[in-house]
KERO-257951 format. One record per residue (C-alpha): residue in one letter; residue number from 1; x negated, y, z. Coordinates in nm, 3 decimals. Example, Ala and Ser with C-alpha at 12.3 -4.5 7.8 and 13.67 -1.06 7.14 Angstrom:
// residues 2
{node 'A',1,{-1.230,-0.450,0.780}} {node 'S',2,{-1.367,-0.106,0.714}} 
***
This chain:
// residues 306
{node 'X',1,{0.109,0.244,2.640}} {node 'X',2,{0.023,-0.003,2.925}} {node 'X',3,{-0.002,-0.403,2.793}} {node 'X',4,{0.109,-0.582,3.094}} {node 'X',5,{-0.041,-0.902,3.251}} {node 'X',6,{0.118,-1.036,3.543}} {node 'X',7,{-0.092,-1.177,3.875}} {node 'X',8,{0.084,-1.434,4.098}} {node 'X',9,{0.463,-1.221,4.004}} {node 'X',10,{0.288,-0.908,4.013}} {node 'X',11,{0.222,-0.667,3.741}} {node 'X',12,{-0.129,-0.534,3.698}} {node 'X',13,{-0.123,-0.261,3.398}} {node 'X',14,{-0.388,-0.259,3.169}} {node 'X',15,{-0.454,0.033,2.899}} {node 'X',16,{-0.669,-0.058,2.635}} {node 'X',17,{-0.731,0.252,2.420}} {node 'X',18,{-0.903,0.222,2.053}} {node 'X',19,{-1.140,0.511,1.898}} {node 'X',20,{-1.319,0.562,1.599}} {node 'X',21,{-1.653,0.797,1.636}} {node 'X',22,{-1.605,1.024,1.353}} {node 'X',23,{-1.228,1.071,1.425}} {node 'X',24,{-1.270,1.442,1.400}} {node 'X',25,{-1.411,1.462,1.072}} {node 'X',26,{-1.211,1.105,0.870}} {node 'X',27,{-0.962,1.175,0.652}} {node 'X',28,{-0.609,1.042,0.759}} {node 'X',29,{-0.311,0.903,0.559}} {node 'X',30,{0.027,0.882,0.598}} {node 'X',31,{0.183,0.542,0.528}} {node 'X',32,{0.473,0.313,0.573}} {node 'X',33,{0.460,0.043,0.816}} {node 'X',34,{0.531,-0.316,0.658}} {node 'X',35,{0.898,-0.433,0.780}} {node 'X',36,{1.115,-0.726,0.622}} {node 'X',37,{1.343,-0.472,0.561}} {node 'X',38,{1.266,-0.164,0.351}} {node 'X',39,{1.455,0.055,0.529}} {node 'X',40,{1.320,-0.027,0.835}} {node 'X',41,{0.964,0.077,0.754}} {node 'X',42,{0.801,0.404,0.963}} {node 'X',43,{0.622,0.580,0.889}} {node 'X',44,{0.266,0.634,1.014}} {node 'X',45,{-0.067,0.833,0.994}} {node 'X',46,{-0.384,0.610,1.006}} {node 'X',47,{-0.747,0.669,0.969}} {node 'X',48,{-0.871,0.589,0.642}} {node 'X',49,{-1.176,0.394,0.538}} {node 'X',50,{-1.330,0.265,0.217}} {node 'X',51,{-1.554,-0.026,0.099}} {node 'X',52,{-1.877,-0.081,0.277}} {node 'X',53,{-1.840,0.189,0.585}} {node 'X',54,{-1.918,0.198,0.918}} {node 'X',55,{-1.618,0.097,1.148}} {node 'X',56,{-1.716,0.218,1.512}} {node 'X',57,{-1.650,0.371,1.820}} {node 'X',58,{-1.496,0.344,2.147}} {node 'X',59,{-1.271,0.093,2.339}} {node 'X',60,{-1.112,0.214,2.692}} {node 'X',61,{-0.978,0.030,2.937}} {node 'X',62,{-0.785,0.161,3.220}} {node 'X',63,{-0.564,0.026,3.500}} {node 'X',64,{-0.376,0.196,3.781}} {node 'X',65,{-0.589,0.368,4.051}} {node 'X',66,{-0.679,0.190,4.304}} {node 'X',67,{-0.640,-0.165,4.132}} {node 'X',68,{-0.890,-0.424,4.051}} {node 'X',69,{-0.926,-0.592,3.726}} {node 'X',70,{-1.175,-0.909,3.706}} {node 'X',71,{-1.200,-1.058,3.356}} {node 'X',72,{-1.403,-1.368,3.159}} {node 'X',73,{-1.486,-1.193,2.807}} {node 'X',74,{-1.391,-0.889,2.651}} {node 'X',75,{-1.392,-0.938,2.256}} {node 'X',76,{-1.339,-0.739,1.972}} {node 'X',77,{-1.253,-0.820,1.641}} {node 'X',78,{-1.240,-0.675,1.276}} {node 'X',79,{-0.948,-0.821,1.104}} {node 'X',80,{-0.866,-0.778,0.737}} {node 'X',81,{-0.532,-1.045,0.683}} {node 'X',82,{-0.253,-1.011,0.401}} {node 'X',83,{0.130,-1.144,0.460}} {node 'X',84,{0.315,-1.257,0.170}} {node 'X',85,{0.711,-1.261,0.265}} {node 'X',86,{0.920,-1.383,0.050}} {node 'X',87,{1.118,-1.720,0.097}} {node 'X',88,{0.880,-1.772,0.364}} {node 'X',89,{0.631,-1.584,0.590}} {node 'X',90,{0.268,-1.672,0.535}} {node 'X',91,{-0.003,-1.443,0.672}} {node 'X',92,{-0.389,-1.523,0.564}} {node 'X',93,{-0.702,-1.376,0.726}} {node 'X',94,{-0.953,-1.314,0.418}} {node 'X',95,{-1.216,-1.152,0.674}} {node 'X',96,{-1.270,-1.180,1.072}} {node 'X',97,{-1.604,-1.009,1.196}} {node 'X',98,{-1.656,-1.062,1.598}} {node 'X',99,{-1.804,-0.897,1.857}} {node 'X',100,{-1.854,-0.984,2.248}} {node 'X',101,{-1.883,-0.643,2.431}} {node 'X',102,{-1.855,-0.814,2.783}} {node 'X',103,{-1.937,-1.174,2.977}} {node 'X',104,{-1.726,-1.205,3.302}} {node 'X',105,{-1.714,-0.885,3.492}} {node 'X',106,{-1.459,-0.660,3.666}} {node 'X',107,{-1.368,-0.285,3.721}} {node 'X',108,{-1.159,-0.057,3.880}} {node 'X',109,{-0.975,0.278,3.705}} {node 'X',110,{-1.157,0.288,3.393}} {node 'X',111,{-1.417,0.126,3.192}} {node 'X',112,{-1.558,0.252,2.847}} {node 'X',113,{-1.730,-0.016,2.588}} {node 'X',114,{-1.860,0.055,2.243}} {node 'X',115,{-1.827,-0.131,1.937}} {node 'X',116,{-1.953,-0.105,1.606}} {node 'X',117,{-1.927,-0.310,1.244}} {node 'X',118,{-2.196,-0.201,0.996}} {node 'X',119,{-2.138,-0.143,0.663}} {node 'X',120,{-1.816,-0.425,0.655}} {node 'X',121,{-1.694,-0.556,0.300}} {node 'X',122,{-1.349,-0.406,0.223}} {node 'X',123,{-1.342,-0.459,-0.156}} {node 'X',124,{-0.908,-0.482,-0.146}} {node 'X',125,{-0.713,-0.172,-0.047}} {node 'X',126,{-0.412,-0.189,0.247}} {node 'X',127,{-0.062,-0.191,0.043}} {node 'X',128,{0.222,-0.247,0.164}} {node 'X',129,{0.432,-0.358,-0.111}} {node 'X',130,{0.798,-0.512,-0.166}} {node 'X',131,{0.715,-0.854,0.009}} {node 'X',132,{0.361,-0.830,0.000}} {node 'X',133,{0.135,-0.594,0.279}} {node 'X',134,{-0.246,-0.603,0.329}} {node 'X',135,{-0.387,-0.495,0.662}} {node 'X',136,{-0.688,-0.387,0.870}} {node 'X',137,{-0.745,-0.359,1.215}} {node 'X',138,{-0.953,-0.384,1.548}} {node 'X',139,{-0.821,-0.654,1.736}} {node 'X',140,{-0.872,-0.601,2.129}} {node 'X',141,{-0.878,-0.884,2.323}} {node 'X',142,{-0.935,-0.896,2.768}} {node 'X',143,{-0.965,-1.268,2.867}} {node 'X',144,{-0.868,-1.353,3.228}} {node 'X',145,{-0.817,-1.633,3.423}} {node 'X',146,{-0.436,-1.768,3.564}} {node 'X',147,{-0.300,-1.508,3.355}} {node 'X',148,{-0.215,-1.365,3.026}} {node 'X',149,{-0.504,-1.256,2.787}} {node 'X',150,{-0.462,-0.846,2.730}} {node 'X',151,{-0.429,-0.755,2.382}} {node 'X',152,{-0.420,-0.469,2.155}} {node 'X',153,{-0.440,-0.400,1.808}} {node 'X',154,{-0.561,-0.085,1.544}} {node 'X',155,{-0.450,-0.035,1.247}} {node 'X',156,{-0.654,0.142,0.971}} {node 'X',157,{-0.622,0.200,0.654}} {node 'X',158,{-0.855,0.122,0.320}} {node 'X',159,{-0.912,0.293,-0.008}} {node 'X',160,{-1.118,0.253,-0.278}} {node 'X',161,{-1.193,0.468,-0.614}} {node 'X',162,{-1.322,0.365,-0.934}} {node 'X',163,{-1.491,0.479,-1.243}} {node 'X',164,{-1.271,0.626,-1.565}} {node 'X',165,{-1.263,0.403,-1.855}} {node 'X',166,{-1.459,0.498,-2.135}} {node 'X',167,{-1.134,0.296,-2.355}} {node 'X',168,{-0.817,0.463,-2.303}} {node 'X',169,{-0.615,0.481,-2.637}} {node 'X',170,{-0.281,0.636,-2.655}} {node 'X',171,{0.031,0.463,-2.666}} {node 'X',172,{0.280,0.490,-2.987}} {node 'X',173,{0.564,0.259,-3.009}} {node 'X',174,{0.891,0.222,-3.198}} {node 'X',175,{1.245,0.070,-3.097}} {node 'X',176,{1.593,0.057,-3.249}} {node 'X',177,{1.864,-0.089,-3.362}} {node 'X',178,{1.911,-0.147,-3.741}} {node 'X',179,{2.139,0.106,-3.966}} {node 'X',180,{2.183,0.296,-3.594}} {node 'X',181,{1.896,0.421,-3.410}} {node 'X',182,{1.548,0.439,-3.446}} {node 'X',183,{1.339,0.592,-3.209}} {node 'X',184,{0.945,0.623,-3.221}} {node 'X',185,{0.771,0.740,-2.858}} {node 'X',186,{0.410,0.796,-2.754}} {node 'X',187,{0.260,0.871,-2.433}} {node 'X',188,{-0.089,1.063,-2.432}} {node 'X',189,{-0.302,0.758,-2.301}} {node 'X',190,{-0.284,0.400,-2.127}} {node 'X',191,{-0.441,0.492,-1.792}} {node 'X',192,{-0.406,0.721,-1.558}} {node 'X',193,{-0.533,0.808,-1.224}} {node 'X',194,{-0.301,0.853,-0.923}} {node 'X',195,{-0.279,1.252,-0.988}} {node 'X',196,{-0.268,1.214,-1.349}} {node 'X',197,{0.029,1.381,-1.548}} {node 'X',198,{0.199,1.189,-1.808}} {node 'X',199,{0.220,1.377,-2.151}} {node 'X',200,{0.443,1.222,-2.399}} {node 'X',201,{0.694,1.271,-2.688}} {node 'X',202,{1.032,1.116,-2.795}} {node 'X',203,{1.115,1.121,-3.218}} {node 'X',204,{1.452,1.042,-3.311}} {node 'X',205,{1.406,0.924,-3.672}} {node 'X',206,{1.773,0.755,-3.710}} {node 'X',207,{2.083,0.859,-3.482}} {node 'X',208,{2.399,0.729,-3.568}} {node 'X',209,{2.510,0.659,-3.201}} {node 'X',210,{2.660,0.887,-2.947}} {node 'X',211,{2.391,0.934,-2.686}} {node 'X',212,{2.500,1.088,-2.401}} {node 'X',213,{2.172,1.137,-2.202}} {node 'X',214,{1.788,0.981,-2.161}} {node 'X',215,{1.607,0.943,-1.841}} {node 'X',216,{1.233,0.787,-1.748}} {node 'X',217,{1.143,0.579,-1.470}} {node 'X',218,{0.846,0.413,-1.311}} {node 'X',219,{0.914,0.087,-1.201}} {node 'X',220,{0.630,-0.093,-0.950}} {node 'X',221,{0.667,-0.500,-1.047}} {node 'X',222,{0.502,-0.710,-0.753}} {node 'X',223,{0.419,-1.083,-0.826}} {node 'X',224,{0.367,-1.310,-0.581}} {node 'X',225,{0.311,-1.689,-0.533}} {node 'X',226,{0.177,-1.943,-0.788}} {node 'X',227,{0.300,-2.144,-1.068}} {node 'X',228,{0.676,-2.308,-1.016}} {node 'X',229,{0.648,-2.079,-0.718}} {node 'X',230,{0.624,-1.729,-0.847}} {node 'X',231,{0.847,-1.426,-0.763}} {node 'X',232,{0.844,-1.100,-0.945}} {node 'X',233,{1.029,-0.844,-0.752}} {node 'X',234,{1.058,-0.480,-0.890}} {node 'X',235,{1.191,-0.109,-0.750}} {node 'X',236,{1.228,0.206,-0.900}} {node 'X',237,{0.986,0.426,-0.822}} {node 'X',238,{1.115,0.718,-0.909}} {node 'X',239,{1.379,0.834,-1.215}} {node 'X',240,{1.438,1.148,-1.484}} {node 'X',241,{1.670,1.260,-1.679}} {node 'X',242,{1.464,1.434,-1.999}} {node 'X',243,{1.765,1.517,-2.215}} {node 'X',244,{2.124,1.598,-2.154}} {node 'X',245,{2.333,1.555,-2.476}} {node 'X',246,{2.316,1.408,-2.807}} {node 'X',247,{2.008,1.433,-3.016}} {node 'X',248,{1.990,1.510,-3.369}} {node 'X',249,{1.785,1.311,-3.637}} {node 'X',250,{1.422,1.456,-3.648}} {node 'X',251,{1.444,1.595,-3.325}} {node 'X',252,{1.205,1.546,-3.071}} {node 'X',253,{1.165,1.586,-2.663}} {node 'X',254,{0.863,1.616,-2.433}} {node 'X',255,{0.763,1.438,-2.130}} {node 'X',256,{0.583,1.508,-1.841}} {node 'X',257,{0.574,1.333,-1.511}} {node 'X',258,{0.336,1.469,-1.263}} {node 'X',259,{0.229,1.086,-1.132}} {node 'X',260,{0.076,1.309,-0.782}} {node 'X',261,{0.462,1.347,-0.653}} {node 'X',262,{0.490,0.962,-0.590}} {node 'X',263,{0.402,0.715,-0.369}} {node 'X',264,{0.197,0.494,-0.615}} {node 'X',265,{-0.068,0.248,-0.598}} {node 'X',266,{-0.349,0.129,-0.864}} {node 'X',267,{-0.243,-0.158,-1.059}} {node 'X',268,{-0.390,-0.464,-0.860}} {node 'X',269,{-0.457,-0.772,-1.038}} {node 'X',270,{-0.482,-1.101,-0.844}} {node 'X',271,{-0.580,-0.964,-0.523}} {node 'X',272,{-0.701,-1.244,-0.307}} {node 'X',273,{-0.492,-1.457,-0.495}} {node 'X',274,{-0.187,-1.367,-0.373}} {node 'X',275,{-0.061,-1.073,-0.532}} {node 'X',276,{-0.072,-0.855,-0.821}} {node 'X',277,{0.102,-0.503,-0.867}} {node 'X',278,{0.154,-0.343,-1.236}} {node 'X',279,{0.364,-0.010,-1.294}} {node 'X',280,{0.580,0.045,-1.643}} {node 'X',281,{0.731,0.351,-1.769}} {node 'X',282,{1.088,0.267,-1.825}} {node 'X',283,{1.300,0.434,-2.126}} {node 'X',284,{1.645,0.453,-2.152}} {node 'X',285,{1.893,0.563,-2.338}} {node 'X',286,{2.292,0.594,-2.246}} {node 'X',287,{2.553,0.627,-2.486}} {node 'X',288,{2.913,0.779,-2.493}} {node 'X',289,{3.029,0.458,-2.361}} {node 'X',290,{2.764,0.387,-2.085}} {node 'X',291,{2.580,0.116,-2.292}} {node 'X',292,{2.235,0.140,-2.248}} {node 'X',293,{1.923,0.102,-2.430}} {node 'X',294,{1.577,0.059,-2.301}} {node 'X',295,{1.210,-0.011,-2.349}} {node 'X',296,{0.932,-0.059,-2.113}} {node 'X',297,{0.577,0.018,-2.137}} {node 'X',298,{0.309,-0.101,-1.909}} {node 'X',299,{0.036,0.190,-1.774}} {node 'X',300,{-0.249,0.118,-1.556}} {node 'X',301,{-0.299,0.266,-1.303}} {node 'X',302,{-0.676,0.369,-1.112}} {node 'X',303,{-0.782,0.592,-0.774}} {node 'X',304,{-0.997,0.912,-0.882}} {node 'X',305,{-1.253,1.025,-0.607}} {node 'X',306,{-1.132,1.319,-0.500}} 
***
């Protein structure tokens, strides 16, 4: 796509095209575009880049045959900046590297400039959350004089995998209500990485209501903000039904959720500051008469190198 300046009324396309060397050979993701609205997010399939790599390659600019382009500076940028939207935009940059490819010059068709950041510091991953979204890019910028700077931006995308813990108990809880149900639950371990299965069980020690069905859900809980200011803000991740009818006493039913099917994140704890993400395996029960009964267990969650 052409970014237009305009010259005395007149436009003057300019095409600034953004490469990466090893485009061939990186691994791309597919991800969701950060919009107010969660509907409105596309989707969109970005390079993808981890803590401490090379970020290089190629930046073309074009313009119409046969037209003359004179500019002051051509700069490029590596931008890492996170946008917290909740009662009010705020966008931070946390890391801005710079490099001048070109003093004043000019051209005519095309002109190809390389760029390259060495081993850059991307210790937070890109989300993009419920109000909260974390991005990288190459920031483009022509300078020219009596008319509008030309500017273009490049989105990539950052991951980063850790280490198993050697600690990782299992989980064993109980919940009821007294003289009418009491359940006991456990789930196989606390943490799990992003292809992890969940392996559980459900005991009914005490039934003397009319349960109908159970389902399990993961719920993602974003906080943002600080002190009298924070907002938690949660969404369903994704939702089971594990039994269909009423369960007798000393009965007992599996679980297993396949965590690989869903798009998850690690848990994030203060990152930058600004936001932290935790996940929770939901419980529920629903009676005859559509009361329900719940509890919620935190997990951790971690990226496994692949």
């Amino acid at each position: 796509m052409f970014s237009k300046g305009t010259i005395f009324g007149f436009g003057t396309p300019i095409d600034i095209n953004v490469t990466f060397n090893d485009a061939d050979s990186r691994k791309r993701v597919l991800i969701k575009k950060y919009d107010v609205d969660p509907e409105k997010r596309q989707r969109e399939t970005l390079y993808l880049f981890t803590d401490g790599d090379n970020v290089q390659g190629l930046i073309v600019i074009a313009t119409a045959p046969g037209k003359r382009v004179d500019f002051n500076e051509l700069k490029c940028e590596l931008i890492g900046e996170i946008t917290i939207d909740n009662d009010s935009k705020q966008t931070t940059v946390f890391t801005s590297h710079e490099k001048i490819l070109s003093g004043p010059g000019s051209f005519e068709d095309t002109k190809v400039f390389e760029y390259n950041f060495d081993n850059v510091s991307m210790p937070a991953e890109s989300y993009t959350g419920i109000s909260a979204f974390l991005r990288y890019y190459i920031r483009v910028t022509l300078s020219r004089s009596y008319v509008p700077n030309v500017v273009e931006e490049h989105d990539f995308w950052v991951q980063n995998t850790s280490q198993e813990s050697e600690i990782n108990n299992c989980i064993k809880m109980e919940v009821g209500i007294e003289d009418c149900l009491h359940i006991e639950f456990e789930y196989n371990k606390l943490k799990y990485h992003l292809n992890d299965v969940v392996l559980g069980k459900i005991f009914f020690l005490l039934v003397k209501i009319k349960i109908k069905h159970m389902e399990i859900s993961i719920i993602q809980r974003e906080t943002t903000g600080h002190g009298a200011s924070v907002y938690n803000e949660s969404e369903v991740v994704a939702k089971f039904e594990i039994m269909d009818g009423a369960p007798a006493k000393g009965e007992s039913v599996p679980v297993r959720l396949f965590l690989g099917s869903f798009p998850l994140t690690p848990t994030y704890k203060h990152v930058l500051d600004k936001f932290s993400t935790k996940y929770y395996l939901n419980l529920v029960l629903i009676d005859e008469e559509d009361r329900r009964y719940y509890k919620q267990q935190e997990i951790v969650l971690w990226r496994k190198h692949l």
